[in-house]
C-alpha positions in Angstrom: 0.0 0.0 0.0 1.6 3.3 -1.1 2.1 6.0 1.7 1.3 9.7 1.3 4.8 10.9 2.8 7.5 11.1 0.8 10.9 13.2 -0.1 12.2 15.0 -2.8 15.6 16.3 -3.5 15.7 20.2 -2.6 15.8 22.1 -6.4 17.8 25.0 -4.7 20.4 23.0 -3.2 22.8 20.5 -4.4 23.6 17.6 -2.1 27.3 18.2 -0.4 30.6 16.3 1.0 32.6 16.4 3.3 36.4 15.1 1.5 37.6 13.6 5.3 34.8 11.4 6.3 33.6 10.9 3.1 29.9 12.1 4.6 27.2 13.3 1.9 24.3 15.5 2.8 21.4 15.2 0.6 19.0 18.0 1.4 15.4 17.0 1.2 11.9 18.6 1.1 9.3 16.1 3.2 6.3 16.0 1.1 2.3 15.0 2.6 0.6 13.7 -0.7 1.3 17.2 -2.7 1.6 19.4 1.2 5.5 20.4 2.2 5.9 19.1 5.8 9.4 20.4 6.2 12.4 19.8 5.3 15.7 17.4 6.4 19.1 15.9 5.2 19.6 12.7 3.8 23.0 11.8 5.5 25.1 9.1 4.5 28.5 7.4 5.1 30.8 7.5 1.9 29.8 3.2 2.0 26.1 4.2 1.8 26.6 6.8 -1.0 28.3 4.0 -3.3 25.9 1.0 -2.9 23.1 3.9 -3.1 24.9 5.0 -6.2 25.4 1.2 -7.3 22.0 0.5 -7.2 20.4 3.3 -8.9 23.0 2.9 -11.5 22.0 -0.8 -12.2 18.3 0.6 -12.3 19.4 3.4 -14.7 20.9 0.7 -16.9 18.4 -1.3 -16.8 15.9 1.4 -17.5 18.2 2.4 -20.6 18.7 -1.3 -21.7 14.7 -1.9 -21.2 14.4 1.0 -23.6 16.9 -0.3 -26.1 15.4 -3.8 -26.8 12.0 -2.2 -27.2 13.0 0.5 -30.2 15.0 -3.0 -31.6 12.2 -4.4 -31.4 9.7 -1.8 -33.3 12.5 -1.2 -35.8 12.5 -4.8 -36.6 9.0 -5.3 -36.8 8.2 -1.8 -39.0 6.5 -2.7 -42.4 9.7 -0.9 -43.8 12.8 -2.2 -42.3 11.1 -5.9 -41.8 12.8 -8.7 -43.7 11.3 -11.3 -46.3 13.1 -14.8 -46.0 10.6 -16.2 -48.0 
């Protein structure tokens, strides 16, 4: 069941790190369906930040790849580009 709170990343801001304990600081905006509630940092530890990175990179991919095979596939089967074996 979906929840009505959520978080977006802050247009205004730009997340931030700190270069000696590798900390980032993603500031948020806390969201109530389409009603700001406030607003807070996302803080993680330089580990956190590259298996956060990790993943959405794989979904990215996956996302771009997904796209990929589906234009392959409607270029293949277009009345113009199809093949006739027969």
């Amino acid at each position: 069941m979906a929840t009505p709170w959520h978080a977006s990343r802050r247009p205004d801001m730009s997340p931030t790190g700190d270069a000696d304990t590798g900390e980032i600081r993603v500031p948020l905006d806390l969201w109530c369906v389409d009603r700001p509630q406030g607003q807070a940092d996302l803080v993680l530890t330089r580990i956190e930040a590259e298996h956060l990175y990790a993943h959405l990179s794989r979904l990215l991919n996956q996302s771009r790849l997904s796209k990929a095979v589906d234009c392959n596939v409607e270029i293949r089967n277009h009345p113009h580009t199809a093949r006739s074996d027969a």
